[in-house]
MDTraj code that builds the backbone (N, CA, C; nanometers):
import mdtraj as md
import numpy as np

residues = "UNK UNK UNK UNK UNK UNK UNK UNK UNK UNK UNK UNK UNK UNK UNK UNK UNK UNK UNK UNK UNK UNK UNK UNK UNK UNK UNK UNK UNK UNK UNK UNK UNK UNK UNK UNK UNK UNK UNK UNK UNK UNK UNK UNK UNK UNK UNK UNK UNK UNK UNK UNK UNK UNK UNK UNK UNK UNK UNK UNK UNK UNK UNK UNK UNK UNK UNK UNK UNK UNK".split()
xyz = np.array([
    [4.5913, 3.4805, 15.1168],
    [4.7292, 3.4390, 15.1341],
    [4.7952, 3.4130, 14.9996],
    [4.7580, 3.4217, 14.8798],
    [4.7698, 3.4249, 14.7448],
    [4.9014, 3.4420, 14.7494],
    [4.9221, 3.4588, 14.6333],
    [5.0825, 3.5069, 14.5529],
    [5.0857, 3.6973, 14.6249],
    [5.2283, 3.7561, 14.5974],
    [5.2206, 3.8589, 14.6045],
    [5.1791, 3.9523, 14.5427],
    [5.1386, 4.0388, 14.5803],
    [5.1190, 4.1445, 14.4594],
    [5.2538, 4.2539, 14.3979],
    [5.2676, 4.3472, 14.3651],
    [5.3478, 4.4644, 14.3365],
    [5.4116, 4.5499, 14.4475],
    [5.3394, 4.5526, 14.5074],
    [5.3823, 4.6387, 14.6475],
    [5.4312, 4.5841, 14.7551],
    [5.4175, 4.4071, 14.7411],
    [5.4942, 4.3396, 14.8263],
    [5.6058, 4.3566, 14.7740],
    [5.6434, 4.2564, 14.6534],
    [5.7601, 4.2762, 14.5667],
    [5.8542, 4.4401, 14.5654],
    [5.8012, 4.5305, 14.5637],
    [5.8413, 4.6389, 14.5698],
    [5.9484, 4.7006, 14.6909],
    [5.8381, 4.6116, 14.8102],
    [5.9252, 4.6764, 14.9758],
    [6.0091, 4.5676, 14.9776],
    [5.9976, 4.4558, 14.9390],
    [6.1099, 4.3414, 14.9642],
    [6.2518, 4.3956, 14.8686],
    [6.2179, 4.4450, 14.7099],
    [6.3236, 4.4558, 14.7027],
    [6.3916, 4.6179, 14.7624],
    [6.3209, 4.6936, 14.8394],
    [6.3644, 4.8475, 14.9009],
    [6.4616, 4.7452, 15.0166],
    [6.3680, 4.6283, 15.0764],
    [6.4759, 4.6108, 15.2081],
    [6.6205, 4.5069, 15.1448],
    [6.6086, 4.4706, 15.0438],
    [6.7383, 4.4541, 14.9869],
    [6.8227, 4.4909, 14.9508],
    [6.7814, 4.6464, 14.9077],
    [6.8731, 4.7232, 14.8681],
    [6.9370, 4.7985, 15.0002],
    [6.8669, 4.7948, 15.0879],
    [6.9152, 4.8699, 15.1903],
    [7.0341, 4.8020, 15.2621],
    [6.9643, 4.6506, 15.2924],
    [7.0349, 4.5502, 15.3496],
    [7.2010, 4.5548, 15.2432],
    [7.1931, 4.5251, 15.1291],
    [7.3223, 4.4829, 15.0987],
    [7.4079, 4.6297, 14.9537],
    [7.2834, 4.7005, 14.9575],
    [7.3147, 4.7936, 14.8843],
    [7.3437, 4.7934, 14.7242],
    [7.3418, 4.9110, 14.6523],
    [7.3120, 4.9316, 14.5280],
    [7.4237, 4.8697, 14.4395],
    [7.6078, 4.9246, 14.4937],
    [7.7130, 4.8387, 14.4373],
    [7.7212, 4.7141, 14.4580],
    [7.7034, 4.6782, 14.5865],
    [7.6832, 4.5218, 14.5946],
    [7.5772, 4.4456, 14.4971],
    [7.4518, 4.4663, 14.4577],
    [7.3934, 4.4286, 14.3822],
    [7.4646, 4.4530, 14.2618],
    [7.5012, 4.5232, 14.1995],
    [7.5905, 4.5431, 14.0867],
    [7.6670, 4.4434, 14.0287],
    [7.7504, 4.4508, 14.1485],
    [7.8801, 4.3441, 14.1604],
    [7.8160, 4.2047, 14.1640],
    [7.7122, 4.1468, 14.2198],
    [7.6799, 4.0344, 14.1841],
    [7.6077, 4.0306, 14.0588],
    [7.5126, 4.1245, 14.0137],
    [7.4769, 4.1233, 13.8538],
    [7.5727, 4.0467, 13.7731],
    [7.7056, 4.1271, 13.7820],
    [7.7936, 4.1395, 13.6929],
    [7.8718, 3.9913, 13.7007],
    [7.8932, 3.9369, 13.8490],
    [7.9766, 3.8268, 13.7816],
    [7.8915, 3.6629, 13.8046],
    [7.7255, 3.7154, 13.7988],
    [7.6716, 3.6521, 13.7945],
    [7.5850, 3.6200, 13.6120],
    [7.6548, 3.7765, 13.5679],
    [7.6471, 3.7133, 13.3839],
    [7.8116, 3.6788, 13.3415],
    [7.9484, 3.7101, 13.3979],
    [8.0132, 3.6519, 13.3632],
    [8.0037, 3.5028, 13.3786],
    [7.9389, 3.4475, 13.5126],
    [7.9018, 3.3052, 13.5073],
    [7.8949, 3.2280, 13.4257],
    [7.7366, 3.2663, 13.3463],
    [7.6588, 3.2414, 13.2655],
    [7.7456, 3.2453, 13.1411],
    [7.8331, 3.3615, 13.1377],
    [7.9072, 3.3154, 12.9986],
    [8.0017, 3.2129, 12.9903],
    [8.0420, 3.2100, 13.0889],
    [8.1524, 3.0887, 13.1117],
    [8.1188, 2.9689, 13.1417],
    [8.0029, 2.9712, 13.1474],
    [7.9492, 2.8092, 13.1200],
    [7.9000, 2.7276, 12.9927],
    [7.8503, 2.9064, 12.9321],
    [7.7812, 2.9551, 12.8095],
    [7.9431, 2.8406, 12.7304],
    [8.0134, 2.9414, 12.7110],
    [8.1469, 2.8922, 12.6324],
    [8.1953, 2.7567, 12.6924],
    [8.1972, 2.7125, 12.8180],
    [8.1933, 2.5367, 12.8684],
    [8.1470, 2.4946, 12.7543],
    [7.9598, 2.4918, 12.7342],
    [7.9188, 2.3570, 12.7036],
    [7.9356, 2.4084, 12.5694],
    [8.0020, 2.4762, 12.4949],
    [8.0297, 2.4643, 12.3404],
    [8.1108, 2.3749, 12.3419],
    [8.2081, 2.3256, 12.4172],
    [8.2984, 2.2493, 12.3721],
    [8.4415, 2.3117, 12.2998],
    [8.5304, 2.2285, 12.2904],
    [8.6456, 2.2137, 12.2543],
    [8.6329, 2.2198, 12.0457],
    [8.5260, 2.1584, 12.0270],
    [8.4990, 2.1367, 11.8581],
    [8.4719, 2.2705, 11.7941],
    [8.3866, 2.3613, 11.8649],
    [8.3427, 2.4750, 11.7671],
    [8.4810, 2.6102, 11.7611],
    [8.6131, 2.5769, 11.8504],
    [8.7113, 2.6520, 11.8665],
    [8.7732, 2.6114, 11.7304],
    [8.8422, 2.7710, 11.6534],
    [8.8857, 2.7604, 11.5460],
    [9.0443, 2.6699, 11.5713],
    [9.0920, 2.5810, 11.4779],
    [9.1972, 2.5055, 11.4870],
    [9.3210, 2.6095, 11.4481],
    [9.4422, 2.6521, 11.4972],
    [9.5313, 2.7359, 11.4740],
    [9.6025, 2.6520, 11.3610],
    [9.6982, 2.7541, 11.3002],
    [9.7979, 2.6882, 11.2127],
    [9.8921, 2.6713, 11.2590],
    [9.9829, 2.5597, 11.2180],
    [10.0732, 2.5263, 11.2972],
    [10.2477, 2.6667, 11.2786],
    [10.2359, 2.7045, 11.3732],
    [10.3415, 2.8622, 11.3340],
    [10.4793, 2.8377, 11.3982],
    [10.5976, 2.8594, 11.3011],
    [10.7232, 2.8320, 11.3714],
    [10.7764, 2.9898, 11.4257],
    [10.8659, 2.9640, 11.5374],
    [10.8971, 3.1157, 11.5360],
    [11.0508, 3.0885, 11.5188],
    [11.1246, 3.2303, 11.5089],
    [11.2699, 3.1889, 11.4821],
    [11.3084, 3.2834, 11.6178],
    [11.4125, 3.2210, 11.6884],
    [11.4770, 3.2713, 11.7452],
    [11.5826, 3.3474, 11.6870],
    [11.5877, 3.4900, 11.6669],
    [11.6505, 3.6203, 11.6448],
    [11.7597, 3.6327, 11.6820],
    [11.8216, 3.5574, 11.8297],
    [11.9704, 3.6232, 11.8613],
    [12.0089, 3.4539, 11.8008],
    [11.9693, 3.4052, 11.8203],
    [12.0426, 3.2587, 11.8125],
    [12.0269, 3.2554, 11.6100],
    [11.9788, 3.3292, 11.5479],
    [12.0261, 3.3253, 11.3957],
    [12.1284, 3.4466, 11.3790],
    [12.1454, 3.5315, 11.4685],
    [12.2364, 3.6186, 11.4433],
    [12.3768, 3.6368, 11.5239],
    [12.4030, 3.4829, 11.6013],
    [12.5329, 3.4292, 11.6290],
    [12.5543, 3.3513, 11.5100],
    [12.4461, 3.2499, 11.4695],
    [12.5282, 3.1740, 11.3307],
    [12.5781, 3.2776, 11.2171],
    [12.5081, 3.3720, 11.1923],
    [12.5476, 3.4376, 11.0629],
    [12.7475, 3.5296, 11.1066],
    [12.7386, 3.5721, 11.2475],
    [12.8482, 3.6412, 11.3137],
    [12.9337, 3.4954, 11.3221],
    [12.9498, 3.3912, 11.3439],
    [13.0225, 3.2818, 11.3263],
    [13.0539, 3.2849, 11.5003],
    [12.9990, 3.3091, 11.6078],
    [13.0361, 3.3171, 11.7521],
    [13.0003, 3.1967, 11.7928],
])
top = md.Topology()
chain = top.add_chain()
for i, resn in enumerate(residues, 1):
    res = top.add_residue(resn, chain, resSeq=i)
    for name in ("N", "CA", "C"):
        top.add_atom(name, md.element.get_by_symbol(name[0]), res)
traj = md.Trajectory(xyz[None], top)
């Protein structure tokens, strides 16, 4: 009654694939490592994010009514 061997493991995963199929497994692969990254980037924290500079922008029509005198 041991552990399995290879050929158990083998038909279990044939009846999984059958059961839920090859894209479906895919599709959970996939946003089961986006997960992982997004937890990944969670526990970094807020500290290791680079600090921006502080950037002004100019509003374009509103400097080119003052210069037109409107």
């Amino acid at each position: 009654m041991g552990s399995f061997s290879i050929w158990h493991w083998l038909i279990v995963l044939v009846i999984v694939m059958v059961v839920f199929g090859t894209k479906k497994l895919g599709n959970m692969g996939s946003d089961l490592g986006k997960a992982v990254k997004g937890f990944k980037d969670g526990v970094k924290g807020e500290e290791e994010k680079p600090v921006a500079k502080d950037q002004t922008t100019i509003d374009v029509q509103a400097k080119d009514k003052e210069k037109s005198g409107s």
